[in-house]
NUSE-999171 format. One record per residue (C-alpha): residue in three letters; x, y, z. Coordinates in Angstrom, 3 decimals. Example, Ala and Ser with C-alpha at 12.3 -4.5 7.8 and 13.67 -1.06 7.14 Angstrom:
<recs>
+-----+----------+----------+----------+
! res !       c1 !       c2 !       c3 !
+-----+----------+----------+----------+
! ALA !   12.300 !   -4.500 !    7.800 !
! SER !   13.670 !   -1.060 !    7.140 !
+-----+----------+----------+----------+
</recs>
This chain:
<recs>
+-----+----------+----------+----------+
! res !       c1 !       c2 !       c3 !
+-----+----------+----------+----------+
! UNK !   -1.335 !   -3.918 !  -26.207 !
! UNK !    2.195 !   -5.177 !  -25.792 !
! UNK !    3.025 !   -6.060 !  -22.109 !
! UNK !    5.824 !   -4.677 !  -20.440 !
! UNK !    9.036 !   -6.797 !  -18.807 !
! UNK !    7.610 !   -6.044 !  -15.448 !
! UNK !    3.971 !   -6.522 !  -16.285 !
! UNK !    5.068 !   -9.880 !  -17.207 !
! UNK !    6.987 !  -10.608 !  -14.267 !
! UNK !    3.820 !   -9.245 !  -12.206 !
! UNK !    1.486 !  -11.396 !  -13.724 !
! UNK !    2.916 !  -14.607 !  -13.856 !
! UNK !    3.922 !  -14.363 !  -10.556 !
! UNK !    0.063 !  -13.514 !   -9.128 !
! UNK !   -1.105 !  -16.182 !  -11.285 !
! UNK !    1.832 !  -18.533 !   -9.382 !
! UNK !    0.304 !  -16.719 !   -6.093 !
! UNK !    3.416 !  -15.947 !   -5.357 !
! UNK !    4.453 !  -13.035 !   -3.023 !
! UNK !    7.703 !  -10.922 !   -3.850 !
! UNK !    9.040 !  -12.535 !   -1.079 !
! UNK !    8.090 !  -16.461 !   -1.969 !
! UNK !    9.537 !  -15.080 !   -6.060 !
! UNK !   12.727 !  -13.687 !   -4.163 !
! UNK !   13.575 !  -16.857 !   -2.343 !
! UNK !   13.123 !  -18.851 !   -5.046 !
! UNK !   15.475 !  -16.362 !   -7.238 !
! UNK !   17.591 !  -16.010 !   -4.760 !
! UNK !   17.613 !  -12.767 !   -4.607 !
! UNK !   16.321 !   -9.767 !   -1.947 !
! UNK !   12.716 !   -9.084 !   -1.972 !
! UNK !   13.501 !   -5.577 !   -2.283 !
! UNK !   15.326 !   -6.395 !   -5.643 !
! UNK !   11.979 !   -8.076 !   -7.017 !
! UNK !   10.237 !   -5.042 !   -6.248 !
! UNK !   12.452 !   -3.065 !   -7.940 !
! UNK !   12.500 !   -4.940 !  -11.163 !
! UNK !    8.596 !   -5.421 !  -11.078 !
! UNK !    8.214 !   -1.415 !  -10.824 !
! UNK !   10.685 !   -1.251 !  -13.798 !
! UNK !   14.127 !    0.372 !  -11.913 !
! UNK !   16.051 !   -2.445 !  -12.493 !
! UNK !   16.825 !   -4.649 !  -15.666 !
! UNK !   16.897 !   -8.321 !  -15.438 !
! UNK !   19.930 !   -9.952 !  -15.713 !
! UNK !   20.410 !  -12.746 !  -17.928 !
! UNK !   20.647 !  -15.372 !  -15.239 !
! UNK !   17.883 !  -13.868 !  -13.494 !
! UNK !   15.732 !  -14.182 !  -16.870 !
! UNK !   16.641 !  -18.084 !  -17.558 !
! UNK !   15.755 !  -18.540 !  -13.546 !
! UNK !   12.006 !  -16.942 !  -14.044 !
! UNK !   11.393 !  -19.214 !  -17.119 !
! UNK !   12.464 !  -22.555 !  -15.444 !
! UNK !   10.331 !  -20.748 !  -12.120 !
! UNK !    7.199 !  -20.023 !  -14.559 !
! UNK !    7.369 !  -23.314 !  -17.316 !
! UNK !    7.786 !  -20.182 !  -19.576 !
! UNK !   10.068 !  -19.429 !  -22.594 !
! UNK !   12.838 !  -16.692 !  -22.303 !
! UNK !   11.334 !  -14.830 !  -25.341 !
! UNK !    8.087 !  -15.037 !  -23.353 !
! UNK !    9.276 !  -13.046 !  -20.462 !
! UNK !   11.069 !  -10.630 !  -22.954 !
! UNK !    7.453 !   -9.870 !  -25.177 !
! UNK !    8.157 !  -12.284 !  -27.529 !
! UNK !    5.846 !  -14.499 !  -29.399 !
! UNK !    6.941 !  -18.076 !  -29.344 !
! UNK !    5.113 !  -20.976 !  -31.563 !
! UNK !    4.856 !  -23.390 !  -28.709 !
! UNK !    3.156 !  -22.341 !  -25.367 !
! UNK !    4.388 !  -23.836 !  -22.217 !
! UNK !    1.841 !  -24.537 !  -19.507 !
! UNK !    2.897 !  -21.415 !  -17.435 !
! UNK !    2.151 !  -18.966 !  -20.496 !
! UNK !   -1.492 !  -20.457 !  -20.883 !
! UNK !   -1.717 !  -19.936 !  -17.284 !
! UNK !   -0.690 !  -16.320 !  -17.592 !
! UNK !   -2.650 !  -15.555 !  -20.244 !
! UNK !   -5.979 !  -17.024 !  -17.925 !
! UNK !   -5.150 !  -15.171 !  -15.582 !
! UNK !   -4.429 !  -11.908 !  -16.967 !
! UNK !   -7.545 !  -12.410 !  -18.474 !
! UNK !   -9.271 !  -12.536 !  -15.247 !
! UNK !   -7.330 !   -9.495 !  -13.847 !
! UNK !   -8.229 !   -7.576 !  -16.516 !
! UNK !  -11.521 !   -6.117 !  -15.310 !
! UNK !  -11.096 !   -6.909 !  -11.331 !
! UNK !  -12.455 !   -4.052 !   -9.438 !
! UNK !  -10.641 !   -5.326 !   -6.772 !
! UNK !   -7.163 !   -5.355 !   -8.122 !
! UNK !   -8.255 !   -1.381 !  -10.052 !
! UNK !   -8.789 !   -0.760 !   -6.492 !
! UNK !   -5.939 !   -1.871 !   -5.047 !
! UNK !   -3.449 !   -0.150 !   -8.172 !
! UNK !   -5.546 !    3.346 !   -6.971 !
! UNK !   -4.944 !    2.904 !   -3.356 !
! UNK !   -1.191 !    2.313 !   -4.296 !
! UNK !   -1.351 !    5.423 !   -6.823 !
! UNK !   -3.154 !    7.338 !   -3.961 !
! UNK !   -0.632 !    6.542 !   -1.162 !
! UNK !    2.729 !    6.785 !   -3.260 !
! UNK !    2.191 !    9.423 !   -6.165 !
! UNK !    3.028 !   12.925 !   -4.441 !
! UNK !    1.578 !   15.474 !   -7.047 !
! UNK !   -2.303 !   13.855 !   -7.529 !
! UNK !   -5.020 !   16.044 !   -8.273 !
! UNK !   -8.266 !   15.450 !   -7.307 !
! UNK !  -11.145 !   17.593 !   -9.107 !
! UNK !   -8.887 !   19.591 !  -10.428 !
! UNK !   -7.443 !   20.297 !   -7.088 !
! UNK !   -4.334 !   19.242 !   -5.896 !
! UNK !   -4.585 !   16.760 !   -2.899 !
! UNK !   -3.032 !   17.667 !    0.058 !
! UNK !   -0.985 !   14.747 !    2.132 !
! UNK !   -3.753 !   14.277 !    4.455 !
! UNK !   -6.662 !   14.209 !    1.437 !
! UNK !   -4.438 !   11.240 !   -0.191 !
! UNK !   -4.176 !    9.575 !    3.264 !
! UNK !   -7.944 !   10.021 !    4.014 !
! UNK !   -8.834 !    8.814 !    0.217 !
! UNK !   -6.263 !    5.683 !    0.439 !
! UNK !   -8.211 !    4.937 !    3.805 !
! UNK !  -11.694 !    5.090 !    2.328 !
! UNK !  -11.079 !    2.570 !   -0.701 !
! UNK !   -9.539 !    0.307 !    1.623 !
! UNK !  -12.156 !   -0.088 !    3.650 !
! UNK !  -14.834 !    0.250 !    0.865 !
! UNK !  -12.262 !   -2.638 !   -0.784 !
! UNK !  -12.497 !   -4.770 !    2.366 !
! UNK !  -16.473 !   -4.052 !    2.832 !
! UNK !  -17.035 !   -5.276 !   -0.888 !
! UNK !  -14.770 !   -7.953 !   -0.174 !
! UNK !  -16.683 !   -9.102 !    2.527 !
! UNK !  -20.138 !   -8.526 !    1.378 !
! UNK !  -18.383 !  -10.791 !   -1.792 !
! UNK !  -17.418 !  -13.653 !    0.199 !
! UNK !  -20.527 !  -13.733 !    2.212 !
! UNK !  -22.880 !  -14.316 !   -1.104 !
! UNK !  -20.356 !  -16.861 !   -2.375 !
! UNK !  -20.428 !  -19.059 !    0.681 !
! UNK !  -24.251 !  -18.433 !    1.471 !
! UNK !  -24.840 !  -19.898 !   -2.427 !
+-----+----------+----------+----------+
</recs>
């Protein structure tokens, strides 16, 4: 499957572990400008796309969806870790939380979810998020 502008954007910059904010600064641009461009309502710019590639050690024709014959350090990187997010629970979790608390018409057996429902269903995979989380950690550090 072909990724998207923003999907690309997203990715590298999680695999940087970079916030919006830290990818703003560095852009020098708003935060709220990021956000906009990673959810798709803005186009880059072509400044904006050289300044992600020198950012990321990517190509330009990487962060557009094209295939380049040389891969720079930053797209092996993405690649590992989009490889990794692929099946995270944790980050499924997190995109249905955000689905759950931002998507006004949701149904829900059929049903459709009142404001309250979605609030009270956000709240419950949070905290079933942070429980797992937890639970997570604690075998990690106990092995």
């Amino acid at each position: 499957m072909k990724s998207t502008i923003p999907e690309v954007i997203i990715t590298l910059r999680e695999s940087h572990d970079l916030s919006q904010a830290q990818l703003a600064k560095l852009m020098g641009l708003n935060k709220n400008v990021v956000g906009r461009i990673e959810h798709g309502d803005r186009p880059l710019r072509a400044e904006e796309i050289l300044k992600l590639a020198e950012i990321f050690d990517v190509s330009t024709d990487f962060i557009l969806g094209k295939k380049s014959a040389d891969v720079p350090k930053g797209e092996t990187l993405y690649h590992k870790h989009n490889e990794q997010t692929a099946k995270d629970l944790a980050r499924k979790i997190k995109d249905l939380i955000d689905l759950t608390e931002n998507e006004p018409d949701l149904n829900f057996d059929g049903l459709p979810l009142t404001t309250d429902n979605r609030k009270l269903l956000a709240n419950a995979l949070e905290i079933g998020l942070e429980l797992s989380q937890r639970k997570q950690a604690e075998h990690y550090n106990n092995n």
